[in-house]
KESEPA-448273 format. One line per 5 residues: number of its first residue (from 1); their letters; for each residue x negated, y negated, z of N, C-alpha, C. Coordinates in steps of 0.001 Angstrom, whole numbers, plus 500000, padded with zeros to 6 digits. Last residue first. Example, Ala and Ser with C-alpha at 12.3 -4.5 7.8 and 13.67 -1.06 7.14 Angstrom:
! KESEPA-448273
2 = SA = 487150,502250,507080,486330,501060,507140,487100,499970,507870  486810,505690,507800,487700,504500,507800,486800,503300,507800
! end
This chain:
! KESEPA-448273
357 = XXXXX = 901677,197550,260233,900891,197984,261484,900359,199446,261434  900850,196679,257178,902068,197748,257638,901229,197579,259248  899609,195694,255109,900714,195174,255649,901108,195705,257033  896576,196380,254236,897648,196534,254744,898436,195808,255330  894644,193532,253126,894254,194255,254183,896035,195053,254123
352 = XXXXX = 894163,192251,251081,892891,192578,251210,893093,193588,252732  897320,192554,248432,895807,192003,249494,895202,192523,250085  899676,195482,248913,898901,194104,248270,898111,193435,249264  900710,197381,249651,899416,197543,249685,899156,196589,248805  903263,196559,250333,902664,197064,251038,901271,197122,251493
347 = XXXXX = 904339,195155,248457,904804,194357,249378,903658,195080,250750  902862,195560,244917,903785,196881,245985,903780,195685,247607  904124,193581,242306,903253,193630,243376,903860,194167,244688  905940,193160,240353,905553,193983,240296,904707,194392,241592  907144,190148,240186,908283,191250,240832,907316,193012,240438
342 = XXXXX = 906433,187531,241596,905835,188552,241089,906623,189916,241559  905733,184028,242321,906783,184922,241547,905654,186335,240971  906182,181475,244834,905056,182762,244373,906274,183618,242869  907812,179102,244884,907842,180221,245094,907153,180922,244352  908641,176278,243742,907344,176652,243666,907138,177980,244314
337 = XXXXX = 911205,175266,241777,910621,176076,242708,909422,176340,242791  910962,171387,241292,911265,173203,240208,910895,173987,241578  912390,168057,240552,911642,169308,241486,911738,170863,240526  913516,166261,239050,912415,167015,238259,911706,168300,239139  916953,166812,240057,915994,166442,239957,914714,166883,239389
332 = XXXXX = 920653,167508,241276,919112,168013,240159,918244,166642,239811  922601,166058,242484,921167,166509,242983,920032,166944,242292  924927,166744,240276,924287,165106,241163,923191,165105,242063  924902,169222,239903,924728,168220,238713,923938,167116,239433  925990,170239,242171,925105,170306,241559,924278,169809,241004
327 = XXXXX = 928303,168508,244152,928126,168986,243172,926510,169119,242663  931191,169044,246610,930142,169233,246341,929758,169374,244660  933210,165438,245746,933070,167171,245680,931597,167361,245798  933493,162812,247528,932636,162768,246531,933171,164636,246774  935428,161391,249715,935031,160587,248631,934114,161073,247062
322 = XXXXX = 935064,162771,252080,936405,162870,251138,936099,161903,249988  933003,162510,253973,934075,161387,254172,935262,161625,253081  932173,164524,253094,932716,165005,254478,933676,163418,254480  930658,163664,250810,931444,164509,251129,932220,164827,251961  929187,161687,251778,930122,161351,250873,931512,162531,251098
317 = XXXXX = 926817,163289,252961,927980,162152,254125,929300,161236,252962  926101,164337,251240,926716,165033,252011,927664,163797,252966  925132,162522,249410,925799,163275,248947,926893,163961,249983  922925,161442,251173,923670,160710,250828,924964,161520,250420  921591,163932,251839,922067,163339,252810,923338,162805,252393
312 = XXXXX = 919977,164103,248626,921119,164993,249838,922053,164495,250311  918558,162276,248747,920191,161568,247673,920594,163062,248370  916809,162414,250514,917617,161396,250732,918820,161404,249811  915262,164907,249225,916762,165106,250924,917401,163942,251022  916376,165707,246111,915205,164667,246900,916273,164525,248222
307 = XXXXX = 916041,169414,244707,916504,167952,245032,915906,167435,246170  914399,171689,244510,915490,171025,243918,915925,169858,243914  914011,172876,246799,913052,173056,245966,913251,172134,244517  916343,172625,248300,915407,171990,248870,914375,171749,248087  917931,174933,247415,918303,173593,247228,917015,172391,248025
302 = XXXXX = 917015,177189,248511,916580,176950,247375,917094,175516,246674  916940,178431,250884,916532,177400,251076,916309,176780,249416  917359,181123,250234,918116,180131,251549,917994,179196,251549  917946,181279,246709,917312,181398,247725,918189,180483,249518  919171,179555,244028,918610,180895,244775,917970,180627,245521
297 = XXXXX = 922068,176792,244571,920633,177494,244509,920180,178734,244692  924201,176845,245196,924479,176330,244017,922923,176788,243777  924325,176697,248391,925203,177774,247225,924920,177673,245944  923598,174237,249314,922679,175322,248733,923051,176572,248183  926260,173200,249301,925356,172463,248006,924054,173433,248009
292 = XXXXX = 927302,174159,251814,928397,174523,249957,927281,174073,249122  925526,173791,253456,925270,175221,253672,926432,175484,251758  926360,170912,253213,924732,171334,252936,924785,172660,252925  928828,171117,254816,928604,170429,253402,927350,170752,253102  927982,172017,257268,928894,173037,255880,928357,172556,254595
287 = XXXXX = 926800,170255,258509,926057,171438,258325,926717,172067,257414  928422,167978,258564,927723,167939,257330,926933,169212,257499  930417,169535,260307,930987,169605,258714,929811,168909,258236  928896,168734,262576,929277,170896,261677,929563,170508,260276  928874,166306,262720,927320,166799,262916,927908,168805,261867
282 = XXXXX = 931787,166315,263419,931185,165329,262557,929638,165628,261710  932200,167511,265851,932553,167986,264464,932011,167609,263609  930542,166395,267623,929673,167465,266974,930442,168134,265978  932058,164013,267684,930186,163709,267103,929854,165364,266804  934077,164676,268836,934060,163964,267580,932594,164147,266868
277 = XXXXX = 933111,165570,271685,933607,166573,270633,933790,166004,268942  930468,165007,273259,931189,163974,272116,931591,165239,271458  928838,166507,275005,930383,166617,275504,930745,165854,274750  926180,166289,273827,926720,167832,273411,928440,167986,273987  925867,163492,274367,926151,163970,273054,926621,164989,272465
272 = XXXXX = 925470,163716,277136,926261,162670,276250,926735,163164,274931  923127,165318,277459,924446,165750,278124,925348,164805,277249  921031,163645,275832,921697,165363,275413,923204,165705,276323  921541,160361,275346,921086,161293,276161,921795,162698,275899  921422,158731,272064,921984,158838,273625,921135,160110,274071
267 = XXXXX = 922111,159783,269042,920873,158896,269670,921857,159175,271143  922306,160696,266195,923536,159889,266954,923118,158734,268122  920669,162125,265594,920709,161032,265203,921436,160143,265540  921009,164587,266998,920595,164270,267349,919640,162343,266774  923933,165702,265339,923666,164903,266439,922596,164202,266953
262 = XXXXX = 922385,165918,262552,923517,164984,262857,923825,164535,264696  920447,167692,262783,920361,166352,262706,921086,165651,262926  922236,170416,263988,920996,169512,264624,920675,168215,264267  923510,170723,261799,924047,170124,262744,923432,169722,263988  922132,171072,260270,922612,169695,259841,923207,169302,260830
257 = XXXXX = 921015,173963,260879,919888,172341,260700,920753,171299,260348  923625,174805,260960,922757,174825,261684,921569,173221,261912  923904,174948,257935,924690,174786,259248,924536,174056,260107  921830,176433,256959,921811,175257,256772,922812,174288,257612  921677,178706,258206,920804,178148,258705,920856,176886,257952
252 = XXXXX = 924257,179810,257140,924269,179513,258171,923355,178657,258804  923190,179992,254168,924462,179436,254643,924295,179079,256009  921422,182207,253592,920771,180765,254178,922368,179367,254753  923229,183373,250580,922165,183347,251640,921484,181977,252440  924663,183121,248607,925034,182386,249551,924191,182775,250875
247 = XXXXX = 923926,182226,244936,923344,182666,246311,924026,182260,247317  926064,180876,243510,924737,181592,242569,923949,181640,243868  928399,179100,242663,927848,179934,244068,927046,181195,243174  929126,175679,242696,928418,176872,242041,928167,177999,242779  930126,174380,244986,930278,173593,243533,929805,175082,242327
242 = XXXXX = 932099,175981,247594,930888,175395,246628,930428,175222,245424  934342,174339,249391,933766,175115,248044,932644,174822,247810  933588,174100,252990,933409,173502,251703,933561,174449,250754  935404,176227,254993,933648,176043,254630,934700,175031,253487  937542,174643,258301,937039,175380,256914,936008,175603,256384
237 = XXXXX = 937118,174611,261111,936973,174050,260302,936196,174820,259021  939198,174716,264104,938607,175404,263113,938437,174473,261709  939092,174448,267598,938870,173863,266887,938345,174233,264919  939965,175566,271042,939069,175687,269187,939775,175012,267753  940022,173350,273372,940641,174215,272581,939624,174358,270679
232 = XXXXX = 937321,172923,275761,938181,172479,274627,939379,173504,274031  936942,173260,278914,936522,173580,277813,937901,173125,276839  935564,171146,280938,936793,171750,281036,936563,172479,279527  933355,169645,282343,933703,170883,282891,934646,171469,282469  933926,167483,280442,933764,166957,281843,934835,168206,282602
227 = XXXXX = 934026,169501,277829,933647,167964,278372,934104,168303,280169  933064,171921,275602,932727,171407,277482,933010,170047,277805  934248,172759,272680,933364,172013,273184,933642,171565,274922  934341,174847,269955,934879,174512,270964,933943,173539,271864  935117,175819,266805,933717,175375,267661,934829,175068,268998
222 = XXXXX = 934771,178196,263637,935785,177625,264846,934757,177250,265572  934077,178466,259930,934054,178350,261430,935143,177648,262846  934843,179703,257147,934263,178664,257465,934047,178950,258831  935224,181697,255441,936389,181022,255500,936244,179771,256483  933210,183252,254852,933551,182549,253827,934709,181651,254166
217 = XXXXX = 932025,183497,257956,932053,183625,256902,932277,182936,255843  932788,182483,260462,933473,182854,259898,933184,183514,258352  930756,181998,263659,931196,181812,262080,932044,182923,261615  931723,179628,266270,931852,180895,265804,931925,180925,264409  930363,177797,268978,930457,177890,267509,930163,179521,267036
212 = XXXXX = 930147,175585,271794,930374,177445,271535,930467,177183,269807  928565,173524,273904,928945,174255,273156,929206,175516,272080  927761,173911,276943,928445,172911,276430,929749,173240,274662  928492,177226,278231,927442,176604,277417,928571,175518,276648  929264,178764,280972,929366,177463,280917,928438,176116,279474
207 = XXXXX = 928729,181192,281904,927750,180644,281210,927796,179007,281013  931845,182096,280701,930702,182186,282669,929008,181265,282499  931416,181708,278200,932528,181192,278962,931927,180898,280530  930264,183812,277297,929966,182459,276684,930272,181175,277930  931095,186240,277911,930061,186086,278218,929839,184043,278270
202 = XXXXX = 933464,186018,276981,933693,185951,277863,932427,185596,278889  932470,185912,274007,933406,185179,274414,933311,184563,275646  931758,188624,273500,930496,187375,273470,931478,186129,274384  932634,190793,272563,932876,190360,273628,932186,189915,273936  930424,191459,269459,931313,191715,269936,931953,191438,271351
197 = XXXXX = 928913,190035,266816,928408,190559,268127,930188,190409,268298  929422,190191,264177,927940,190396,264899,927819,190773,265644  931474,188395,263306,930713,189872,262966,930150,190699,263270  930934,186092,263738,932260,187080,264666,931874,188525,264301  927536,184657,264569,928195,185033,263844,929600,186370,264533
192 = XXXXX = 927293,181998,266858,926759,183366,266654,927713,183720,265340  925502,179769,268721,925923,179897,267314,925819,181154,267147  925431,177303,271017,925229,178787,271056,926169,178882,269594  923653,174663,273069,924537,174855,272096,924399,176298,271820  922480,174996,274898,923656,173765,274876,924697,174287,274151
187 = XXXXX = 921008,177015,277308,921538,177277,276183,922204,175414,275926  920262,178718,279463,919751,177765,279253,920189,176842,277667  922602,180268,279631,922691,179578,280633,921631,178258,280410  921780,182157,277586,923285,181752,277328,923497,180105,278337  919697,183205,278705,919715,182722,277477,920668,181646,277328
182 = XXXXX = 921344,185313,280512,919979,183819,281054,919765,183012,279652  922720,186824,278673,923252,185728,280171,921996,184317,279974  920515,188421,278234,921652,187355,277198,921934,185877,277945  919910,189276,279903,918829,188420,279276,919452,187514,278815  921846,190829,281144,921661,189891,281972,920847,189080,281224
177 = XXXXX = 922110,192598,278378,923209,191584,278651,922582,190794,279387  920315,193249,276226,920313,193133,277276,921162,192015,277724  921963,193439,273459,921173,194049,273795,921469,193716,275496  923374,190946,271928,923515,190738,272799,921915,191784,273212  922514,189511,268360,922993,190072,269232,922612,190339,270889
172 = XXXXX = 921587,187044,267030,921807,188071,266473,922398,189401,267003  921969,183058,268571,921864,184929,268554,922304,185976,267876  920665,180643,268747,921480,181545,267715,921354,182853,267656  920549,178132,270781,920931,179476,270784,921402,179999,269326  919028,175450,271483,920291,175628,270647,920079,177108,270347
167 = XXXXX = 918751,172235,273259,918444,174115,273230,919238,174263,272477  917230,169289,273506,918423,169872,273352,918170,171407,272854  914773,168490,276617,915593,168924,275271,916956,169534,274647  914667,167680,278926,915166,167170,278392,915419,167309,276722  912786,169746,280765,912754,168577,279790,913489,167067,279201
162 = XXXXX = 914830,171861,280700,914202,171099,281944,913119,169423,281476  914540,172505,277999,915376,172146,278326,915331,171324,280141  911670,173746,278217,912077,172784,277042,913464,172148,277692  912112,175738,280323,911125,174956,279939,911275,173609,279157  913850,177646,278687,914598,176522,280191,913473,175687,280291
157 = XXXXX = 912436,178696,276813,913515,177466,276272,914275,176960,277396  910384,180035,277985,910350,178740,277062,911364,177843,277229  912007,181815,278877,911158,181264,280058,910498,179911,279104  912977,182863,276662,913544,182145,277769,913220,181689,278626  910534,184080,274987,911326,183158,274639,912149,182451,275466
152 = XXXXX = 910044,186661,277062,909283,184530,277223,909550,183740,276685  912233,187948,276921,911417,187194,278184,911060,185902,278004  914184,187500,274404,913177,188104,274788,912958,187001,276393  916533,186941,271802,916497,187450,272705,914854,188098,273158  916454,184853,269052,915984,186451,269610,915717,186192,270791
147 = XXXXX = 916317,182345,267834,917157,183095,267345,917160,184720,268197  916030,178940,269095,915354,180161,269092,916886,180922,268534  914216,175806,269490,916095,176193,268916,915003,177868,268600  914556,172541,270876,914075,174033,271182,915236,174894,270496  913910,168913,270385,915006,170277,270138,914418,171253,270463
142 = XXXXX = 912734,166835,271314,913754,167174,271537,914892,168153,270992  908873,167547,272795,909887,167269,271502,911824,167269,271941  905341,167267,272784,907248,166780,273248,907874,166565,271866  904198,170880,271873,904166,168751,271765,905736,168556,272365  902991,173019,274269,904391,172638,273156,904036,170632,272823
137 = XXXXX = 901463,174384,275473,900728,173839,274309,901779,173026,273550  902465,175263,277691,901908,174299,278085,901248,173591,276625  903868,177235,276351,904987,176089,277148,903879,175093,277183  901850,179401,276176,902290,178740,274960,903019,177420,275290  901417,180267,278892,900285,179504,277854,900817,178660,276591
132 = XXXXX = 903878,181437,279693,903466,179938,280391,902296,179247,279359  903837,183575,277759,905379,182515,277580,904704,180895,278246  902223,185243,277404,901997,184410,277077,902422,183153,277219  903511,187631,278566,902347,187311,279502,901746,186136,278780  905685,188488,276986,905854,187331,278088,904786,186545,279107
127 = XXXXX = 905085,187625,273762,904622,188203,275068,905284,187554,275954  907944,187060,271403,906493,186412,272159,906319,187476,273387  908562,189930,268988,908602,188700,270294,907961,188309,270841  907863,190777,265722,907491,191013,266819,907715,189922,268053  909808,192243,263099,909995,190973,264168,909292,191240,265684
122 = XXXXX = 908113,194215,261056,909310,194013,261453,908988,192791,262722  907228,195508,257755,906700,194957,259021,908110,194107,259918  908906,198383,256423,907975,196751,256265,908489,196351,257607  908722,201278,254501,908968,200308,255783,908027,199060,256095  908541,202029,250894,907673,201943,252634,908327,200845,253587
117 = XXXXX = 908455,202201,248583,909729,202173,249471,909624,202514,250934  907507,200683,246389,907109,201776,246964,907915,202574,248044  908801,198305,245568,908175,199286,244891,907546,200313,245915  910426,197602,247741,910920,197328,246726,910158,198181,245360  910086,198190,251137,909056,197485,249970,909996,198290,248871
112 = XXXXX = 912702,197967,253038,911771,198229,252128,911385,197969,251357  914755,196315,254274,913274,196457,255163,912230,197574,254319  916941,193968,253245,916232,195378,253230,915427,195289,254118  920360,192810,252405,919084,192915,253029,917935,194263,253169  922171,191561,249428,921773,192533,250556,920442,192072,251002
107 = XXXXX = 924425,189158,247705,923216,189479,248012,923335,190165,249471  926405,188359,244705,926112,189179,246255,924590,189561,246521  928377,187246,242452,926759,186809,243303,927039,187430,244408  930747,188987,241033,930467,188216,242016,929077,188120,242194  932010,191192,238974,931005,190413,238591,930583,188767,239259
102 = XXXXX = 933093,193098,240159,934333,192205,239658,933450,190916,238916  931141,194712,241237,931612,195368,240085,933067,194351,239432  928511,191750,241709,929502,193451,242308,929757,193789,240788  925536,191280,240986,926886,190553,240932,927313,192334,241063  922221,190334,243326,923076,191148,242161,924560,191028,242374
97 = XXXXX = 919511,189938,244897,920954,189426,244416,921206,190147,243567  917824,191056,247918,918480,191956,246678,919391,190726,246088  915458,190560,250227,916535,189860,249675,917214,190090,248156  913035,191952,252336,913890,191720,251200,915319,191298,251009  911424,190365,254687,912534,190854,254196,912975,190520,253324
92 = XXXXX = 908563,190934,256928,908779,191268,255645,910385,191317,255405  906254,190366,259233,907420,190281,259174,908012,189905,257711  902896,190769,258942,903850,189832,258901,905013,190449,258644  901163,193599,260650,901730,193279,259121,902780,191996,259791  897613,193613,262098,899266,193578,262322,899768,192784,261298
87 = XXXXX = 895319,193451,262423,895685,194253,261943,897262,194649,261974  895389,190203,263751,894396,191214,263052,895186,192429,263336  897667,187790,264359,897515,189496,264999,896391,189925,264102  897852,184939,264894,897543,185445,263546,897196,186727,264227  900621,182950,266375,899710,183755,266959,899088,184759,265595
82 = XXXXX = 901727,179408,265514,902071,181204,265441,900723,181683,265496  900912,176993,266137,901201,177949,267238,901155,179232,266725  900224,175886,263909,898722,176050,264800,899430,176908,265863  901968,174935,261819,901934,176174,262606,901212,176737,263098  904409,172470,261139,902699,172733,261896,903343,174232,262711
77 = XXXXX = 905788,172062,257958,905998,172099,259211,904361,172832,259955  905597,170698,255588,904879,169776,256990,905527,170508,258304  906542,172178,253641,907168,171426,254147,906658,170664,255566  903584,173466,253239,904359,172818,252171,904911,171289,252634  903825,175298,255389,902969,174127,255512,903104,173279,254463
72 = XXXXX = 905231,177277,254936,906070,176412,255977,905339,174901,256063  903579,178017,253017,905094,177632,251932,905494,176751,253710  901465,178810,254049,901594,178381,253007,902915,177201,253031  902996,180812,255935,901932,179688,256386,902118,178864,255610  903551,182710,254026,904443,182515,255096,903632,181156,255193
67 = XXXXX = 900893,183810,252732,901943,183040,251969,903230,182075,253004  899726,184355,254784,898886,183596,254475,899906,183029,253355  901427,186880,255628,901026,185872,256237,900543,184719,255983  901016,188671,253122,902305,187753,253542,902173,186848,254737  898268,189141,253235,898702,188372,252611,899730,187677,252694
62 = XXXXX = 897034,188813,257073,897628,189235,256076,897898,188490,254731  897194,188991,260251,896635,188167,259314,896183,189223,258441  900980,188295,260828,899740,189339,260723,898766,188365,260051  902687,186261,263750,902618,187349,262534,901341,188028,262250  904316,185342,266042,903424,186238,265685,903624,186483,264279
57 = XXXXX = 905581,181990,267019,906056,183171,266818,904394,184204,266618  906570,178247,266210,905797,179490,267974,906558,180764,267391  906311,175787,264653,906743,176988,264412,906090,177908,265904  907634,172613,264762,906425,173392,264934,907101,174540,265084  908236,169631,262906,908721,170990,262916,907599,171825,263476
52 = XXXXX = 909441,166338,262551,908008,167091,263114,908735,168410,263787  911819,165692,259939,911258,165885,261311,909908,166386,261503  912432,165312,257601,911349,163925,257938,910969,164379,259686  914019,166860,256511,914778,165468,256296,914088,164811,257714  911901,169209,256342,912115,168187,254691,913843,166841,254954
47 = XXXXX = 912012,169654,258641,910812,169377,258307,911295,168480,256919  914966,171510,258461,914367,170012,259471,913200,169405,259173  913551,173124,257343,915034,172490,256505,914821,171337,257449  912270,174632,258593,911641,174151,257380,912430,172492,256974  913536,175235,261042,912658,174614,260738,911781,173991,259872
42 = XXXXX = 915913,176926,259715,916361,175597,260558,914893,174939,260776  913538,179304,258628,914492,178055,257557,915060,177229,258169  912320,179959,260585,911984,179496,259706,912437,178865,258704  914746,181059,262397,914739,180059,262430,913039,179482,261931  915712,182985,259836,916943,182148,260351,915730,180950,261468
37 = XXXXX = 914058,183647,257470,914289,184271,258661,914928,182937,258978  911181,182129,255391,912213,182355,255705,912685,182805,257145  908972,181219,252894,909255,181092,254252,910533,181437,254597  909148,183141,249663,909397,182070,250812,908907,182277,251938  908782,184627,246577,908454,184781,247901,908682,183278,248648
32 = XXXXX = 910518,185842,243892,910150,184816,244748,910130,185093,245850  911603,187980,241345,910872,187903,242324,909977,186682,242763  913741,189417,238497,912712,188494,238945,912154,188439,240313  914171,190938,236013,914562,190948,237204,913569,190036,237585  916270,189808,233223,915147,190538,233723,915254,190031,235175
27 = XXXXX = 918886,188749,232443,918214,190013,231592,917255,190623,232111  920579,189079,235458,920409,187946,234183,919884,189055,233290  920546,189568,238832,921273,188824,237812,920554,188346,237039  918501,190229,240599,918570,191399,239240,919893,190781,237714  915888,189145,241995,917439,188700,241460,917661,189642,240373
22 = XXXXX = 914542,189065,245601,914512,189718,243995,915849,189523,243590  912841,187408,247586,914485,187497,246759,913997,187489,245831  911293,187539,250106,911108,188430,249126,912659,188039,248557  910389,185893,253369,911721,186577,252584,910918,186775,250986  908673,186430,256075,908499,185792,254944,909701,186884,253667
17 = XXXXX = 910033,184936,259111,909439,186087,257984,908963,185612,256579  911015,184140,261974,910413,183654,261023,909744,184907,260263  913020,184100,264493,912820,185023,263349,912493,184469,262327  911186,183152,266863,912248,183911,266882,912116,184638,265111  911304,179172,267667,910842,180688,267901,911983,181502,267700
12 = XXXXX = 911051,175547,267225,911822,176632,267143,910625,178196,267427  911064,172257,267978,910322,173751,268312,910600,174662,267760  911411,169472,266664,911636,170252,267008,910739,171336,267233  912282,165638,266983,910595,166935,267175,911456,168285,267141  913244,163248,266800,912922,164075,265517,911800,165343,265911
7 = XXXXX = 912305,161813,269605,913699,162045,268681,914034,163068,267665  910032,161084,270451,909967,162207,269676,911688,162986,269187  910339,158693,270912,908961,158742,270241,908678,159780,269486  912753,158326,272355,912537,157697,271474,911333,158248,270229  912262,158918,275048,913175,159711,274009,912578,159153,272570
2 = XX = 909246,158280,276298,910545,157594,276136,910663,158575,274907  907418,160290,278586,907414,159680,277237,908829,159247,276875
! end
């Protein structure tokens, strides 16, 4: 099939959940349910600037399942792949905001139900005894982008990449090093947080992955890039302010998804594009510029609920050219959140069947 037809396709697998952000900033506490998990939001977030987004993972058939679904099917992303488990709980994480003691927006993570304080359903990996069934159901596409380490997730994503797709690694940590490795090898691109994982570097390096991207946090990122076998010097590029910072959750996965579009709009062949060190600065800083303008929203994805992706875009490629500040103001639109809201309902024993495995 000519590049062309599916330019805009992505895959993703790995950590899709359904996020819970309770906000305790203001007079009363509140509660919105999403699609979420790092690569439920690079797939959503790709789905709303016009890609064909398919989701490959497990969850439960469940209420949070049937909300998860919901909200990814909103954004047109197709999730005839994720596997519906009977008696197995969807992947559950809370999301706490509340301002410190200098009166900052900070937000934590949980794995307990919020009223009851029961352990919630946690990230189950593809089988590997599935990995060839699922490869053969994939639509063509040109991105494969996974967040978790597993068998058949990698026996996927050299799949996809034998292809001719572009792979894009975001790992939460190492665990099994030789897996890592093999990961690392089918890999283009590799995004990890410095926090996170520890002597990744060297790993990165033997591996030979086109490109490397390290976050920084609040102080932005360093990238390095493979051209013709030789590796770059790093390269660091600040974060954007952000015009408002009332959530900084989802930062990375907006990153991420911009810097997927941006290259892969560029157009040419994947080896071409992942050794243009210009094209993938170019492709990071509008992932920043979009990771400073959803600062200004609750939720990871809460600038999406908000504004129309074309005066986005527009906004963002202003930005990075130095011509426009991130701002708020200039994106609000009649959109409103449509997130479930219910900060009384136990996460556990809501709907018709247990959560919990």
């Amino acid at each position: 099939m000519p590049r062309e037809a599916h330019q805009h396709s992505c895959v993703g697998t790995g950590f899709i959940v359904l996020d819970v952000i309770r906000n305790s900033v203001g007079t009363s506490a509140t509660e919105k349910r999403f699609a979420g998990g790092s690569c439920g939001n690079v797939l959503t977030i790709l789905a709303y600037f016009g890609w064909d987004a398919n989701a490959v993972g497990r969850i439960g058939d469940d209420q949070a399942g049937r909300e998860l679904v919901a909200d990814l099917g909103k954004w047109g992303v197709e999730t005839k792949l994720l596997q519906v488990e009977a008696g197995r709980g969807t992947p559950i994480i809370v999301q706490e905001n509340y301002l410190d003691a200098r009166g900052r927006p900070r937000h934590r993570f949980s794995r307990a139900c919020p009223v009851c304080g029961a352990t919630l359903p946690a990230y189950r990996p593809l089988l590997t005894t599935e990995a060839a069934t699922i490869a053969a159901k994939l639509p063509s596409h040109s991105v494969f982008y996974f967040d978790r380490v597993a068998p058949g997730t990698l026996e996927i994503a050299q799949k996809s990449r034998a292809k001719g797709a572009l792979v894009v690694f975001e790992p939460s940590g190492i665990k099994d090093e030789r897996l890592f490795a093999g990961c690392l090898s089918a890999a283009h691109v590799v995004k990890y947080a410095n926090d996170r994982i520890e002597g990744v570097h060297d790993v990165v390096a033997k591996a030979k992955v086109p490109i490397e991207i390290e976050t920084l946090g609040a102080k932005g990122l360093r990238l390095r890039v493979r051209t013709n076998g030789r590796v770059g010097a790093w390269k660091d590029l600040p974060a954007f302010s952000a015009p408002e910072l009332r959530d900084a959750a989802g930062s990375g996965d907006w990153t991420t998804a911009g810097l997927i579009h941006g290259l892969m709009t560029n157009g040419g062949s994947v080896d071409k594009v992942v050794a243009d060190a210009d094209a993938v600065v170019l492709a990071t800083r509008k992932g920043q510029a979009l990771a400073a303008l959803n600062c200004g929203f609750e939720g990871a994805r809460g600038l999406m609920y908000a504004a129309d992706p074309k005066r986005v875009l527009d906004l963002v490629g202003a930005i990075v050219e130095g011509t426009k500040e991130p701002s708020v103001a200039a994106l609000q639109s009649n959109k409103r959140s449509k997130g479930r809201g219910d900060d009384k309902t136990c996460l556990t024993c809501s709907g018709a069947r247990a959560l919990h495995p």
